[in-house]
MILO-198760 format. One record per residue (C-alpha): x, y, z; residue in one letter. Coordinates in steps of 0.5 Angstrom, whole numbers, plus 500, padded with zeros to 3 digits. Example, Ala and Ser with C-alpha at 12.3 -4.5 7.8 and 13.67 -1.06 7.14 Angstrom:
% MILO-198760
<rec east="525" north="491" up="516" res="A"/>
<rec east="527" north="498" up="514" res="S"/>
This chain:
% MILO-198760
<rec east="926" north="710" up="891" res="X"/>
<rec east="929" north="716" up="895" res="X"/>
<rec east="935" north="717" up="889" res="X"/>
<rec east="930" north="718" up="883" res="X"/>
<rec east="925" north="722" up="887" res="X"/>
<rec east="931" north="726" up="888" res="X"/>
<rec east="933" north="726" up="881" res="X"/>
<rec east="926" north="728" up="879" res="X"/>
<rec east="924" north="734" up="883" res="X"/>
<rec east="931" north="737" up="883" res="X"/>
<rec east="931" north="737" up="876" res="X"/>
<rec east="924" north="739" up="876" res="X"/>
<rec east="926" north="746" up="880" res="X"/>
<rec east="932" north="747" up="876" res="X"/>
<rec east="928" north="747" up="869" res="X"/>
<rec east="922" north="750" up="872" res="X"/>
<rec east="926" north="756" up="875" res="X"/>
<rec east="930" north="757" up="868" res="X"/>
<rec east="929" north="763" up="864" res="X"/>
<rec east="926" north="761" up="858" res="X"/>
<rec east="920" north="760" up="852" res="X"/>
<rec east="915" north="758" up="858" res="X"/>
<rec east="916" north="762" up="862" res="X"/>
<rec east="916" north="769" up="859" res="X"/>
<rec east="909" north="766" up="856" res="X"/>
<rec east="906" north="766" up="863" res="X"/>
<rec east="908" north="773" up="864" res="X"/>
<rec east="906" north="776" up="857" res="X"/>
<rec east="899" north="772" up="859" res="X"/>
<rec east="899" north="774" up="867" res="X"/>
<rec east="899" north="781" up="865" res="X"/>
<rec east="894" north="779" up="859" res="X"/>
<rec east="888" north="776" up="863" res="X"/>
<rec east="891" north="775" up="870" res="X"/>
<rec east="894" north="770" up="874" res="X"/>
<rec east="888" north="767" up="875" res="X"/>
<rec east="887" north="764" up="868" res="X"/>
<rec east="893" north="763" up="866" res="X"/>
<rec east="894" north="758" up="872" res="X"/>
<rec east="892" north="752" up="868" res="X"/>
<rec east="897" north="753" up="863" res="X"/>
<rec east="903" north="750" up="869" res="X"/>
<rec east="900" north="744" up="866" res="X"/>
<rec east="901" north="745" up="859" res="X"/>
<rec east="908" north="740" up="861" res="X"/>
<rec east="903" north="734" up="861" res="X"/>
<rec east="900" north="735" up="854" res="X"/>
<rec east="907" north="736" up="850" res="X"/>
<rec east="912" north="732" up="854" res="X"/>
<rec east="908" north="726" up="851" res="X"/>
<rec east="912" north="726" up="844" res="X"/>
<rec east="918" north="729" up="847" res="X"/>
<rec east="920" north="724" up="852" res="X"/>
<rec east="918" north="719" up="845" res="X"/>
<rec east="922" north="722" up="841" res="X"/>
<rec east="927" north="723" up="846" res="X"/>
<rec east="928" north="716" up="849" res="X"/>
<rec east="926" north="712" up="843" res="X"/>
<rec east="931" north="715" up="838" res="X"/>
<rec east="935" north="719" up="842" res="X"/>
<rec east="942" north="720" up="838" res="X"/>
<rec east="939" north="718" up="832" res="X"/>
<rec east="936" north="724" up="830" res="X"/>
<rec east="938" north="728" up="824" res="X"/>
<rec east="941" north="735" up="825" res="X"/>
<rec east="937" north="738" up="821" res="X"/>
<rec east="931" north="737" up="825" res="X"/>
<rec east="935" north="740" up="830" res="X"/>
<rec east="936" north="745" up="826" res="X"/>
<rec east="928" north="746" up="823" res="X"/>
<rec east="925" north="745" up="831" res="X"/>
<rec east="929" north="752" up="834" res="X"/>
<rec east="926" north="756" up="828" res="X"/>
<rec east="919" north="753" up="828" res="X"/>
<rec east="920" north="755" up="835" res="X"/>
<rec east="923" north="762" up="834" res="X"/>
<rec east="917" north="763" up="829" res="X"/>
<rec east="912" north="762" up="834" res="X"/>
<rec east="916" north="766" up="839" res="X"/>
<rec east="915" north="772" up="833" res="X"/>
<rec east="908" north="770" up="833" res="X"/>
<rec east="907" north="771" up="841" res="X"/>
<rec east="911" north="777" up="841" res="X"/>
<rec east="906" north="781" up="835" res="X"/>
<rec east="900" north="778" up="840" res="X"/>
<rec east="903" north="780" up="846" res="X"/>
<rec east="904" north="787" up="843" res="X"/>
<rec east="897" north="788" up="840" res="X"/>
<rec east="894" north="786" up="846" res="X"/>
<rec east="898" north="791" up="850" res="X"/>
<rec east="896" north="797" up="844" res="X"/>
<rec east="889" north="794" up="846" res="X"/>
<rec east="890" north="795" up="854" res="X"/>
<rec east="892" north="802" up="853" res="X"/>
<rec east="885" north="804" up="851" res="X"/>
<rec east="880" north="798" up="855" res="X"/>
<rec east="882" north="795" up="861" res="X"/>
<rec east="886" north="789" up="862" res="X"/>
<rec east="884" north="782" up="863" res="X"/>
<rec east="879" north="780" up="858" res="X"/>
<rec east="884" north="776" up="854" res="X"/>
<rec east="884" north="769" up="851" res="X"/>
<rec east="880" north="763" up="854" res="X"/>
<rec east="884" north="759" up="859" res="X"/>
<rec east="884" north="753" up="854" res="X"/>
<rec east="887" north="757" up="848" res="X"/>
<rec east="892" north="759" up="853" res="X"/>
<rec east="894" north="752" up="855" res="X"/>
<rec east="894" north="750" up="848" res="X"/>
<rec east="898" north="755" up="847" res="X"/>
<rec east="903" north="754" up="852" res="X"/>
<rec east="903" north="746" up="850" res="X"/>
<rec east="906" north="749" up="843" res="X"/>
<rec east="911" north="753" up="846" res="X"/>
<rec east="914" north="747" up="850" res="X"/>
<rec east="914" north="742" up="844" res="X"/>
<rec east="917" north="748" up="839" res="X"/>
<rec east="923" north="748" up="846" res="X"/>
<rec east="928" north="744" up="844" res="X"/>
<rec east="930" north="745" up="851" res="X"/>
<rec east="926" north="740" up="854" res="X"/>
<rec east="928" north="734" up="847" res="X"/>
<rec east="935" north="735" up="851" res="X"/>
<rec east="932" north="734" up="859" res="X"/>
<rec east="930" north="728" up="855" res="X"/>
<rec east="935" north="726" up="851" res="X"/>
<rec east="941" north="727" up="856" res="X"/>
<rec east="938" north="727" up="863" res="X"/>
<rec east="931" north="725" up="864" res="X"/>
<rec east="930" north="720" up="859" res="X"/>
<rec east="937" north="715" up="861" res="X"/>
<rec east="934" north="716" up="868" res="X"/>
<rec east="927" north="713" up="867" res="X"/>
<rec east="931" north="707" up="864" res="X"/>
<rec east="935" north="706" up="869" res="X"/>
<rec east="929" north="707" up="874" res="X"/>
<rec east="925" north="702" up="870" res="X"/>
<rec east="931" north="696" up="869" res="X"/>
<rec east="931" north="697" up="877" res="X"/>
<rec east="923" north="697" up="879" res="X"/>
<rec east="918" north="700" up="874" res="X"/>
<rec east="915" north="703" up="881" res="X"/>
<rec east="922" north="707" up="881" res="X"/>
<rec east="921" north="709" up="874" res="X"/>
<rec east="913" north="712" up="876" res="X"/>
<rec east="916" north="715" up="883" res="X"/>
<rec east="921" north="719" up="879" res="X"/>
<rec east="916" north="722" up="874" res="X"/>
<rec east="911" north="724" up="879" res="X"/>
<rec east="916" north="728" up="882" res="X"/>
<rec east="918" north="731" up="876" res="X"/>
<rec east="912" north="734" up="873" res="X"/>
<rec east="909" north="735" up="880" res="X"/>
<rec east="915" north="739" up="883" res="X"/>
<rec east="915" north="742" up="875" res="X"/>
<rec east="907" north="744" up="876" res="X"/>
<rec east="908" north="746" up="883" res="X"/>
<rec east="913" north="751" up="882" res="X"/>
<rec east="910" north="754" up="875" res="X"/>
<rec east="904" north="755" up="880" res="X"/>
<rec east="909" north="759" up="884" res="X"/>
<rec east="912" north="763" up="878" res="X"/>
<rec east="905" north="765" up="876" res="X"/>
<rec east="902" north="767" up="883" res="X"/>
<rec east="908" north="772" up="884" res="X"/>
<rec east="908" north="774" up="877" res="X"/>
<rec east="900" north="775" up="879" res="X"/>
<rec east="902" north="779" up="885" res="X"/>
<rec east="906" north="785" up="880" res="X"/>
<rec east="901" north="785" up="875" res="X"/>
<rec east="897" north="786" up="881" res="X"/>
<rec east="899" north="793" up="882" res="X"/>
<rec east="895" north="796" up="877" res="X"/>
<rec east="894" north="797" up="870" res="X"/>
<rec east="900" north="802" up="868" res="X"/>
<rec east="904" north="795" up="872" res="X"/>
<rec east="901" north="791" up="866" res="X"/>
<rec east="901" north="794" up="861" res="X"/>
<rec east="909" north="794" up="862" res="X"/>
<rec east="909" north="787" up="863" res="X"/>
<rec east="905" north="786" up="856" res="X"/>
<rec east="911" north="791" up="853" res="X"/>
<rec east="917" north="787" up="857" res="X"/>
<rec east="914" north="780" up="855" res="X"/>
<rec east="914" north="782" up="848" res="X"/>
<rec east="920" north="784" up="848" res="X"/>
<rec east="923" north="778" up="851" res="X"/>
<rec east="918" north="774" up="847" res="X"/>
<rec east="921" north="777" up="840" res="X"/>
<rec east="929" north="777" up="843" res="X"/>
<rec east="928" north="770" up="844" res="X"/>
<rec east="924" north="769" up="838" res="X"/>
<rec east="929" north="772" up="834" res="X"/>
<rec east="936" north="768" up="839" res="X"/>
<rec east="932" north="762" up="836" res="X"/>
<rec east="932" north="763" up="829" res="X"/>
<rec east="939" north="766" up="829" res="X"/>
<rec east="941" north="760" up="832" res="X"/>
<rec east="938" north="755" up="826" res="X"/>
<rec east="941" north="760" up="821" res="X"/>
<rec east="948" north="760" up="824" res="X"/>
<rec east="947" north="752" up="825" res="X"/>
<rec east="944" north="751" up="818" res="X"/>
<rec east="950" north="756" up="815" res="X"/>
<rec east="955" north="751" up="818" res="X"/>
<rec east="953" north="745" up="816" res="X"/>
<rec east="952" north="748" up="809" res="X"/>
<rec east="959" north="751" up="809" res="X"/>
């Protein structure tokens, strides 16, 4: 048991510290409407995974390229659309204060959105959490519910974390968060824009 809680919580950290979609989502919406709000969407995780780790662990190395290929430039057309958001809200905070934005169930369901459009988490599943659970599931089933709970509870604790700390910089004042609002829908566009590259790139290879 000790192995596969090990496996989920360390794979866990790792995925919940890496740069990424998710993560620059937190901090547009921290600078948005606060930490306080956005604590809810750490939770986004267990509404999305569900199709991924089906998908993943059902038809893994069955799937056609293209859907790849269709998934990176769904996910950099939201990435876009989370930009543009992220920039009105900061046209908006230069003249009204910050935090009167978007109710926590929009923003975990948002949040959701972005991790399914990830094709990140398709290949934790697919490469690393997927064989894992299989493997714990042939030992004991028990062994296979131990490794993801520890998975998503490390993975939720840490974005809690993430988000606090994010919090405590946009806490510095209005001016601060108005800044994080421009930072993040820089970095939500420039990922939006890496994504889309990507399905481009690939598509014209396949084409080719």
């Amino acid at each position: 048991m000790i192995r596969y809680l090990l496996i989920g919580s360390s794979f866990a950290l790792a995925a919940a510290l890496q740069p990424g979609p998710l993560q620059v989502f937190y901090l547009s919406k921290v600078a948005d409407q606060g930490w306080r709000k956005t604590m809810p969407a750490a939770f986004a995780p267990l509404i999305s995974d569900g199709p991924i780790a089906l998908v993943a662990v059902l038809v893994v190395g069955q799937l056609p390229p293209n859907l790849w290929v269709g998934l990176q430039a769904a996910g950099g057309l939201l990435l876009l659309f989370l930009a543009a958001s992220s920039l009105r809200s900061w046209q908006k905070h230069q003249e009204n204060p910050p935090g009167q934005g978007e109710e926590t169930p929009r923003t975990v369901l948002q949040a959701a959105l972005v991790n399914l459009l990830n094709p990140n988490p398709y290949l934790a599943w697919s490469l690393v959490l997927g064989p894992a659970v299989l493997e714990a599931w042939t030992t004991r089933p028990i062994f296979a519910l131990g490794l993801l709970m520890a998975f998503y509870g490390v993975m939720i604790a840490a974005s809690l974390i993430l988000i606090r700390i994010m919090g405590t910089a946009s806490a510095l004042g209005p001016d601060t968060r108005r800044t994080l609002l421009l930072v993040s829908a820089l970095l939500l566009a420039g990922l939006g824009l890496y994504f889309l590259g990507n399905a481009g790139w690939e598509l014209a290879l396949r084409l080719s």
